[in-house]
TITOR-674734 format. One record per residue (C-alpha): chain; residue in one letter; y, z, x. Coordinates in steps of 0.25 Angstrom, whole numbers. Layout:
# TITOR-674734
VOLO|A|a|Y|Z|X
...
//
This chain:
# TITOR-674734
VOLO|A|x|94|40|134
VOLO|A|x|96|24|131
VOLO|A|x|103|22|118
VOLO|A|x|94|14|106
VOLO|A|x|102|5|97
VOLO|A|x|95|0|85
VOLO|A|x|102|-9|75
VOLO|A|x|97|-7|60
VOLO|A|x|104|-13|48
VOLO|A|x|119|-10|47
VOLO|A|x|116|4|59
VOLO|A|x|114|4|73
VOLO|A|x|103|17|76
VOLO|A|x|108|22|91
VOLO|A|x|94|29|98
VOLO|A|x|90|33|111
VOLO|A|x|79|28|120
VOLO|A|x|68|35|125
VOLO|A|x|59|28|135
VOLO|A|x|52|19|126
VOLO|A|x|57|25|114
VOLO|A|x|69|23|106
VOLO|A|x|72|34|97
VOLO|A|x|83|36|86
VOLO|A|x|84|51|79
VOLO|A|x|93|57|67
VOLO|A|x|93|41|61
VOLO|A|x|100|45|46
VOLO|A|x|90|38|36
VOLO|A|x|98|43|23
VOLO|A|x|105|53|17
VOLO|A|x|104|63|4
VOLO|A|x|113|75|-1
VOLO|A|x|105|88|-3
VOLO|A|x|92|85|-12
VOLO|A|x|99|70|-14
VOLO|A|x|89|60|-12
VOLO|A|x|91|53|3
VOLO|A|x|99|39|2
VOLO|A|x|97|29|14
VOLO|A|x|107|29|24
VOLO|A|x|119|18|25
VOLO|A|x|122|14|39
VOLO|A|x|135|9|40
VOLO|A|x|140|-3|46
VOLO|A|x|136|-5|62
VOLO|A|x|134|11|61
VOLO|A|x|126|16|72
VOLO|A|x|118|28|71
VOLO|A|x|115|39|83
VOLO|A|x|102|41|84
VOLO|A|x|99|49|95
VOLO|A|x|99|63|90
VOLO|A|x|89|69|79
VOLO|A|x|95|70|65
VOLO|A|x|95|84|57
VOLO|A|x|83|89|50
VOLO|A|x|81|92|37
VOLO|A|x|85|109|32
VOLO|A|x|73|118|36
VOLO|A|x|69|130|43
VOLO|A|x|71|129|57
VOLO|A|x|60|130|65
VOLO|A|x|59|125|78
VOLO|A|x|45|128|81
VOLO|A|x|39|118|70
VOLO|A|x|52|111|65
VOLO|A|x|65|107|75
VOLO|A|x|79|103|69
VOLO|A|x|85|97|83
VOLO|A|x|98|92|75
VOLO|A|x|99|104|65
VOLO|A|x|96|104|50
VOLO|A|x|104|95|39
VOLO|A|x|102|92|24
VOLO|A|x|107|79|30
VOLO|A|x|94|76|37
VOLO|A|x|89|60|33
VOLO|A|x|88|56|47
VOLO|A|x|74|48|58
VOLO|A|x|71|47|70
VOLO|A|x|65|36|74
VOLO|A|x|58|31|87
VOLO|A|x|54|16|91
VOLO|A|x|51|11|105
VOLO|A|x|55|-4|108
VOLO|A|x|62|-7|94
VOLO|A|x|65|-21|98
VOLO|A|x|50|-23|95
VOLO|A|x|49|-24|79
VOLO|A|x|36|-22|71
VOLO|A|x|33|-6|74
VOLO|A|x|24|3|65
VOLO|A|x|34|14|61
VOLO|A|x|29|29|60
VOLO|A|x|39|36|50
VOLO|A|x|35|51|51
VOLO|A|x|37|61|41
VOLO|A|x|38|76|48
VOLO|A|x|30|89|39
VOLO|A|x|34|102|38
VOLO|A|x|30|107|25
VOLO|A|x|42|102|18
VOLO|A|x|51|112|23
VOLO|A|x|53|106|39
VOLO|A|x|53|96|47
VOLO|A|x|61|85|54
VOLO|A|x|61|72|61
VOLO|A|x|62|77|75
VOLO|A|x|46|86|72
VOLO|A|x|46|100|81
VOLO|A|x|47|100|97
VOLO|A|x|35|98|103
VOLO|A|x|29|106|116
VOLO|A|x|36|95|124
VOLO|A|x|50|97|117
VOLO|A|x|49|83|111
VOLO|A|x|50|81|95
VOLO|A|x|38|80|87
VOLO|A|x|42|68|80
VOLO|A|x|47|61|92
VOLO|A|x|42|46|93
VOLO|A|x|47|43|105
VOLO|A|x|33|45|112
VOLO|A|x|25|38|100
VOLO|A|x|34|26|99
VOLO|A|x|35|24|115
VOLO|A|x|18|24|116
VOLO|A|x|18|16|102
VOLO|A|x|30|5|103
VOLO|A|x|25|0|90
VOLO|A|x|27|13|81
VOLO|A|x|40|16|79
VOLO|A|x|42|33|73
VOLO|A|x|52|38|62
VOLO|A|x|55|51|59
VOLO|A|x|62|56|48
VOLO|A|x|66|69|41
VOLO|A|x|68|70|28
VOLO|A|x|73|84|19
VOLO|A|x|63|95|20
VOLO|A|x|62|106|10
VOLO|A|x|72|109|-1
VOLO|A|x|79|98|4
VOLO|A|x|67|88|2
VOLO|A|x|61|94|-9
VOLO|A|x|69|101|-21
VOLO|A|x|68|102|-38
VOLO|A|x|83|104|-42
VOLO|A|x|79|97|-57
VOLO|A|x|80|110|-61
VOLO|A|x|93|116|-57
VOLO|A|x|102|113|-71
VOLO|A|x|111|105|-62
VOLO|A|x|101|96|-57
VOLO|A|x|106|81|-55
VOLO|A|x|98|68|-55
VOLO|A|x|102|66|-40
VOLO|A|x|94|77|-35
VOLO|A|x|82|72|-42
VOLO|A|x|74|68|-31
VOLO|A|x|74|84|-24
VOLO|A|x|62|84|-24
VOLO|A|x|57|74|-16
VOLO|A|x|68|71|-5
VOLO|A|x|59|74|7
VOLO|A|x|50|63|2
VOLO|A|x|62|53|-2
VOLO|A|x|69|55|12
VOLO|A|x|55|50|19
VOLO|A|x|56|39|10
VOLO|A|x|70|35|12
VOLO|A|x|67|35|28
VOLO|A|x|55|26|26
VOLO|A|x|66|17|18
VOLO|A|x|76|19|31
VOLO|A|x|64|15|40
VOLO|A|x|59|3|31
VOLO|A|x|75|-3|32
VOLO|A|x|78|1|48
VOLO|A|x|66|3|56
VOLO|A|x|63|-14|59
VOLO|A|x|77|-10|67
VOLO|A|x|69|-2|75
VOLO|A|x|57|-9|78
VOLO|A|x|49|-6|67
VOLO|A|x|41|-13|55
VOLO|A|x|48|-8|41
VOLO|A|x|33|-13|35
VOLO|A|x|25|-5|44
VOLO|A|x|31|11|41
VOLO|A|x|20|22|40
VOLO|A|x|25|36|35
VOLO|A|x|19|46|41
VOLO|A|x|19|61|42
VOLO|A|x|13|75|43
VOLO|A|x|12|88|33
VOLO|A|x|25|86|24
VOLO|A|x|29|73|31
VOLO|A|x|16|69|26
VOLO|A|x|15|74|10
VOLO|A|x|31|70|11
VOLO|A|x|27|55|14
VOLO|A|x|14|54|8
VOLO|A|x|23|56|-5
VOLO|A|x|31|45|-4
VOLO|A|x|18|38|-8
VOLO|A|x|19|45|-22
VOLO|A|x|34|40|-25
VOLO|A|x|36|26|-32
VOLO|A|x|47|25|-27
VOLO|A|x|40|25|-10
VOLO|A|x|32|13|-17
VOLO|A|x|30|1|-7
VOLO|A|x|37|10|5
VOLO|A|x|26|15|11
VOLO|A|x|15|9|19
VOLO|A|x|8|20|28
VOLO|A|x|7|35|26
VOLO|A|x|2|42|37
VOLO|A|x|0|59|31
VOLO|A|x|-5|69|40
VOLO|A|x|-7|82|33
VOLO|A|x|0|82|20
VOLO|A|x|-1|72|8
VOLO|A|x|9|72|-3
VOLO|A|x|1|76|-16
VOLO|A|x|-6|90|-20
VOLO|A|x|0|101|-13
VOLO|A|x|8|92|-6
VOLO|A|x|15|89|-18
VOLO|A|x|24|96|-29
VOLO|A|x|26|95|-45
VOLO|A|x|39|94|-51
VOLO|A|x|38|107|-57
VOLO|A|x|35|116|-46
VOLO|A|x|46|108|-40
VOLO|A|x|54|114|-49
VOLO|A|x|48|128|-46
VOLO|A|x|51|127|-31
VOLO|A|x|63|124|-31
VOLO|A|x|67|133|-41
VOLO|A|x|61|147|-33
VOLO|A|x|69|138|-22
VOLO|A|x|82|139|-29
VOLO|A|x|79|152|-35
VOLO|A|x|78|157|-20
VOLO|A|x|91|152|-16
VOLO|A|x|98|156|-30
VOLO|A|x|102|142|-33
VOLO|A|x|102|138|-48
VOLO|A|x|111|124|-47
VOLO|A|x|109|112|-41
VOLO|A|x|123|116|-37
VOLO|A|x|120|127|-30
VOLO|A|x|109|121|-22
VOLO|A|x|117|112|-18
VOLO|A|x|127|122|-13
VOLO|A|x|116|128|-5
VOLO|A|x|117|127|11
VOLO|A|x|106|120|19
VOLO|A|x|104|135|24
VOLO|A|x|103|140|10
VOLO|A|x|93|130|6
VOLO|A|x|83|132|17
VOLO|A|x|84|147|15
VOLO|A|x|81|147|2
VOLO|A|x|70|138|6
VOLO|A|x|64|146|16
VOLO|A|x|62|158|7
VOLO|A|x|54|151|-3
VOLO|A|x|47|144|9
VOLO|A|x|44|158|13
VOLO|A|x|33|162|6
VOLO|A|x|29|149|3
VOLO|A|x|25|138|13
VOLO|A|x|11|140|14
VOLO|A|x|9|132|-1
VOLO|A|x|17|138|-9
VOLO|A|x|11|153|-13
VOLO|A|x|27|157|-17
VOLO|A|x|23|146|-29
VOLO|A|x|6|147|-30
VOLO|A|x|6|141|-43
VOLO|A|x|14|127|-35
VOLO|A|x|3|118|-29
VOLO|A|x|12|113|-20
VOLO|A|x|19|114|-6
VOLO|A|x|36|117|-6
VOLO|A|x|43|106|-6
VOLO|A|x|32|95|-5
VOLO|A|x|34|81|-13
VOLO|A|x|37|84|-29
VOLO|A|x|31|75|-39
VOLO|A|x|45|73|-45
VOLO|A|x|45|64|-55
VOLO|A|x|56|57|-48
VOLO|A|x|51|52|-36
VOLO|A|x|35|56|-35
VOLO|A|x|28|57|-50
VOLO|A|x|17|65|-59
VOLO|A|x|7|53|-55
VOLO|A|x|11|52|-40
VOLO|A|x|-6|52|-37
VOLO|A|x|-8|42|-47
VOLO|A|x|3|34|-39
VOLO|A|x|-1|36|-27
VOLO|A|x|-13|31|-28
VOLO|A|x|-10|18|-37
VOLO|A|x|2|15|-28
VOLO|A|x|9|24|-18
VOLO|A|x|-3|22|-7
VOLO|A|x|-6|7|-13
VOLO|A|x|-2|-1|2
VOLO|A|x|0|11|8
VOLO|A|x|-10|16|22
VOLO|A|x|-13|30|23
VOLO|A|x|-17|38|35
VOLO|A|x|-18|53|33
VOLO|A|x|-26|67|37
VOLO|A|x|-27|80|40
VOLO|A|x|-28|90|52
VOLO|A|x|-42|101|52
VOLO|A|x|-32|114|53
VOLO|A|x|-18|109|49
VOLO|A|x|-15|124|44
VOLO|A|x|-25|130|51
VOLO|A|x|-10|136|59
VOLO|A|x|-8|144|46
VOLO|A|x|-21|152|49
VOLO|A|x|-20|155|62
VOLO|A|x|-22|170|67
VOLO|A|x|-32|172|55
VOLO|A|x|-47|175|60
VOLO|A|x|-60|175|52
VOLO|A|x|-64|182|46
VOLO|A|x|-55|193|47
VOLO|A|x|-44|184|40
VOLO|A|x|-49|175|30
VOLO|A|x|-44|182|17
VOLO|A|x|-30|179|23
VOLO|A|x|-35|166|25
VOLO|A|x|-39|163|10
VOLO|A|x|-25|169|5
VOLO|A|x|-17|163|15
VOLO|A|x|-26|148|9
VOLO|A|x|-26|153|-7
VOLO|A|x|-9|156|-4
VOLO|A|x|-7|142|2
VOLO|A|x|-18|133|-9
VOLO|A|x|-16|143|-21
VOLO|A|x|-15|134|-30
VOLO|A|x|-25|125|-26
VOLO|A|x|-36|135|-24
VOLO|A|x|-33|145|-35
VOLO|A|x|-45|149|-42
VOLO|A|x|-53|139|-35
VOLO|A|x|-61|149|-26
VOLO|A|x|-75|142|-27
VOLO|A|x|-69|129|-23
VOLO|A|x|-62|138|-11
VOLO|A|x|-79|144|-9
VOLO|A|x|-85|130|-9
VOLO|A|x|-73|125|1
VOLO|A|x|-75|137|12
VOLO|A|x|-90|133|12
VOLO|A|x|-88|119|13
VOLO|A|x|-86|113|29
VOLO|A|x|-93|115|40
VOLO|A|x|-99|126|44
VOLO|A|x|-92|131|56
VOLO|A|x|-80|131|48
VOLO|A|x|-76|145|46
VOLO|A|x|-70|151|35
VOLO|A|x|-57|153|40
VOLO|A|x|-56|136|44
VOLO|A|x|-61|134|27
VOLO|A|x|-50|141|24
VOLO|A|x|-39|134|32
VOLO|A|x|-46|121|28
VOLO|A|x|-44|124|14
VOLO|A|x|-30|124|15
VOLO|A|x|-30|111|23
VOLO|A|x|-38|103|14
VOLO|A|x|-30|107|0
VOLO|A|x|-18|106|8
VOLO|A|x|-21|92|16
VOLO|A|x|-34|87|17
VOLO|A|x|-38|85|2
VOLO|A|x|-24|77|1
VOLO|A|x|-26|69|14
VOLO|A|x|-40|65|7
VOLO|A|x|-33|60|-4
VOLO|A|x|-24|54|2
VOLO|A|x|-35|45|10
VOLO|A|x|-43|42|-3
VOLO|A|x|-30|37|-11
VOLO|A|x|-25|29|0
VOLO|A|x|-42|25|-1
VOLO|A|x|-40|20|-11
VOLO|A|x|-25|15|-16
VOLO|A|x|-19|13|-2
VOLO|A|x|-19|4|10
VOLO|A|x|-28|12|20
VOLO|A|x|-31|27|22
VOLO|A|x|-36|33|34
VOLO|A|x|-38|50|33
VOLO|A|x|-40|58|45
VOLO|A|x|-44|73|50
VOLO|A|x|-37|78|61
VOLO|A|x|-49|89|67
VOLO|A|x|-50|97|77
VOLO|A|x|-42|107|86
VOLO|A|x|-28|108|91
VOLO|A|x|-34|110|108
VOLO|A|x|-49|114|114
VOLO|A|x|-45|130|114
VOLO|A|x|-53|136|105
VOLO|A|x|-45|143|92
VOLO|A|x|-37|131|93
VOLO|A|x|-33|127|78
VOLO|A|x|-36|115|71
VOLO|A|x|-29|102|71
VOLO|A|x|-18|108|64
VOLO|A|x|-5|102|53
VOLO|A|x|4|93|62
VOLO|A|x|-8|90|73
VOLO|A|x|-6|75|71
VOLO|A|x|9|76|73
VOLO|A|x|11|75|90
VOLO|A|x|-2|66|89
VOLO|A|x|5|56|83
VOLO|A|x|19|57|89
VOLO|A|x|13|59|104
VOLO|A|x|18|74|104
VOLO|A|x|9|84|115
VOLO|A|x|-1|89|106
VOLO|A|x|-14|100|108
VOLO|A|x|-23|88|102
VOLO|A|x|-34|81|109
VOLO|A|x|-27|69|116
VOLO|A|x|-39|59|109
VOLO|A|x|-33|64|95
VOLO|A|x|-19|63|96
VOLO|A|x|-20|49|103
VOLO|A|x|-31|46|90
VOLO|A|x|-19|51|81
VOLO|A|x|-8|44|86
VOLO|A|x|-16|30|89
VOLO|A|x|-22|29|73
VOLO|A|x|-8|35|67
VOLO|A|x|-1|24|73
VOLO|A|x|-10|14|70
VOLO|A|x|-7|18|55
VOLO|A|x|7|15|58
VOLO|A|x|5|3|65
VOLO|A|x|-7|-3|54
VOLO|A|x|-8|6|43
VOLO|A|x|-21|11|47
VOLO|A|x|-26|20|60
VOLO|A|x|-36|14|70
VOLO|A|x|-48|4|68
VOLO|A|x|-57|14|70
VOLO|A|x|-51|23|57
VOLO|A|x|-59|19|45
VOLO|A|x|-50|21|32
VOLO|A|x|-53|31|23
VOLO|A|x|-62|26|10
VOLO|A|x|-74|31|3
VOLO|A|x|-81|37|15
VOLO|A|x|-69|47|18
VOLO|A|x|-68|41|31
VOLO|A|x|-59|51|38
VOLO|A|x|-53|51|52
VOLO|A|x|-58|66|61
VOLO|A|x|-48|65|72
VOLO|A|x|-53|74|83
VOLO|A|x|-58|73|97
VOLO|A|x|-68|67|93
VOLO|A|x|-62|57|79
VOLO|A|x|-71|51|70
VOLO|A|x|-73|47|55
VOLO|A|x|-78|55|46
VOLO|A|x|-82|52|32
VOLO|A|x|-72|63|25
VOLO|A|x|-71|76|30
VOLO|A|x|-77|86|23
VOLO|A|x|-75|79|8
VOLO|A|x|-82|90|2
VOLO|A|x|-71|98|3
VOLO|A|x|-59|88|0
VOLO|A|x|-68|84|-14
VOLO|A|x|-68|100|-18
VOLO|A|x|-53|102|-14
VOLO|A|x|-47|90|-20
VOLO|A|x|-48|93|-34
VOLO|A|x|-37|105|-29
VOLO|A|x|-27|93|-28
VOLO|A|x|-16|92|-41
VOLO|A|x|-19|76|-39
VOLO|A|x|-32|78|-43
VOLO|A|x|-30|90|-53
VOLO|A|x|-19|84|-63
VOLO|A|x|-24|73|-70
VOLO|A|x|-24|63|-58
VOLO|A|x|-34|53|-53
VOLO|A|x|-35|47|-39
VOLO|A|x|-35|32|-43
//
């Protein structure tokens, strides 16, 4: 493959041609110490950076069926890929994309797709797009990302921003990108953050920081949005990472920065355990493990208030959600033989949010069409707590307060067989980056053509109304067409379930 030598600042960055594309991986974008918050990297003089092999991925369980490592596992793990094609041609929109992977996994490279090729490859989308130019990031997942050492009795000031590191890496990226990426092509003023699940809520969340303030100009969330479950108190910060430390038989800040990588993550992995489906090890914690921490460092006690007085004021939103996006977790249950599984396995995972609230659960299972079973309520339920009573709010801040929002619903099934499930979590993903996919070919390319247009302007196609006071929503299906919100009804009886709207805080 041609070598790719681009000149940035006081570095040269060393790639590798592929067809039209030029690609660069493993580009170190800073640097941190254990729960150390990331510094930008310094470049020495005329130095020139290899970039022509993935960089290591954050510490997590490996798992190559969803998540690959390809260059192994490090705490040392700051590192982009980044894709241009023609990057003599200045000007191009730049996609920066933020992997998920429920705050424990994930990496720059994405899993291997059915055609060996990496999920997060923009090699494809940048050669059919010249004028979009892709990043990819990782930043610290888990502990490593997100930890409460204030309590340990030898805590130090320089580990006060544990808690937040995932979300400060992503922002210490988009600073990287903002200084370098003119070098390769592309316009520092025309950056849209985009990702999926945790990639999602992890960006999104740079909205509620101050300090992100005038850094941000398009946010693209699918799936996840940073406030509500999504989103953690200091004190049960405090209470997760003490069972964490408890399970590891750690008591100092000393020894926990004794511990091995290996250590950490086992430690983690039993508390993940009996706990990844929303917490039950902790039912009284309305959030997810590891999520954003309203830390009183970096994100404060009046982030909504915030958010919508100034982190989305010039700031274009596009966002949605999928029909099944956990309809996977029910799979193999049947109707009705199954359905008080169903419930417990959807009280276990919402407990705190549908404790005692059994006629608002009776009034939601009648409420929908009538063809939807019982068994389809149920999963629905979980999905509109979890994500699309967020994504709503979302739309109707940015409404409001924000440079343009555009909300979508991603309907339909994965393929024509019958019992195939619902568009599920992560559908959008090979859309977007030309990845083989079971979707309707009209979809993905309807996908892909409004999702770069976002990039591009800041808002998807002409024939895309914004979101106002008719809910205008996007259905995105064989057969897309607006809709006037979709089934608001049952969004207005769930939203009082969100802390935002239950703790003394008013949507301004």
């Amino acid at each position: 493959m041609e070598e790719v030598i681009i000149t940035s600042g006081r570095a040269r960055f060393a790639g590798e041609r592929r067809g039209e594309a030029c690609c660069f991986y493993g580009i170190p974008f800073a640097e941190a110490g254990r729960w150390q918050r990331a510094r930008a990297v310094t470049y020495p003089v005329d130095t020139c950076v290899h970039a022509s092999g993935f960089g290591p991925s954050p510490w997590q369980p490996e798992n190559p069926a969803e998540f690959c490592t390809p260059a192994g596992l490090a705490e040392d793990c700051l590192n982009l890929n980044l894709f241009v094609s023609r990057p003599q041609e200045s000007g191009k929109a730049v996609l920066l994309w933020v992997y998920g992977g429920a705050q424990v996994m994930g990496s720059n490279t994405g899993p291997r797709t059915e055609a060996g090729s990496w999920l997060f490859d923009g090699a494809d989308l940048v050669t059919e797009h010249p004028d979009v130019l892709v990043v990819v990031p990782n930043y610290r997942v888990g502990t490593w990302g997100s930890a409460n050492l204030s309590f340990f009795p030898d805590f130090r000031e320089e580990y006060r921003f544990a808690n937040n590191l995932a979300r400060l890496d992503i922002l210490e990226c988009l600073r990287w990108v903002r200084k370098n990426i003119a070098s390769f092509g592309g316009d520092p003023d025309r950056i849209t953050l985009a990702g999926q699940s945790a990639g999602a809520a992890n960006l999104s969340s740079l909205l509620l920081m101050p300090e992100a303030k005038g850094e941000i100009h398009r946010v693209l969330c699918e799936s996840s949005f940073c406030m509500d479950m999504g989103l953690t108190s200091f004190d049960d910060s405090v209470r997760i990472s003490r069972a964490f430390f408890e399970e590891a038989g750690v008591h100092t800040l000393a020894e926990a920065l004794a511990m091995t990588s290996g250590e950490l993550l086992e430690a983690q992995q039993k508390l993940l355990a009996a706990s990844m489906g929303g917490s039950p090890v902790f039912r009284d914690i309305p959030s997810k493990l590891f999520s954003p921490v309203v830390d009183r460092e970096v994100i404060f006690d009046d982030y909504w208030d915030y958010l919508a007085a100034e982190g989305c004021r010039g700031v274009s939103f596009l966002g949605g959600t999928n029909e099944g996006e956990y309809d996977q977790q029910f799979e193999g249950f049947e109707e009705p033989r199954d359905l008080a599984k169903v419930r417990d396995l959807v009280m276990d995972h919402c407990f705190c949010r549908l404790k005692d609230k059994d006629a608002l659960i009776g009034r939601y299972l009648l409420s929908g069409p009538r063809d939807r079973t019982e068994l389809e309520a149920w999963m629905d339920l979980k999905r509109d707590i979890y994500l699309r009573v967020p994504s709503v709010c979302y739309a109707e801040l940015f409404s409001k307060n924000g440079a343009g929002s555009w909300l979508y619903f991603l309907k339909g099934q994965e393929g024509s067989e019958p019992g195939r499930l619902r568009f599920r979590h992560a559908s959008e993903i090979p859309m977007l980056f030309k990845k083989p996919c079971p979707y309707p070919e009209e979809v993905s390319m309807f996908v892909r053509e409004n999702w770069l247009a976002f990039v591009r302007s800041g808002r998807p196609g002409a024939s895309w109304p914004p979101y106002g006071e008719e809910k205008e929503t996007m259905v995105i299906t064989e057969h897309t067409h607006m809709e006037n919100g979709i089934r608001v009804e049952d969004i207005e009886l769930l939203k009082p379930l969100c802390k935002e709207f239950t703790q003394g805080r008013k949507e301004k």
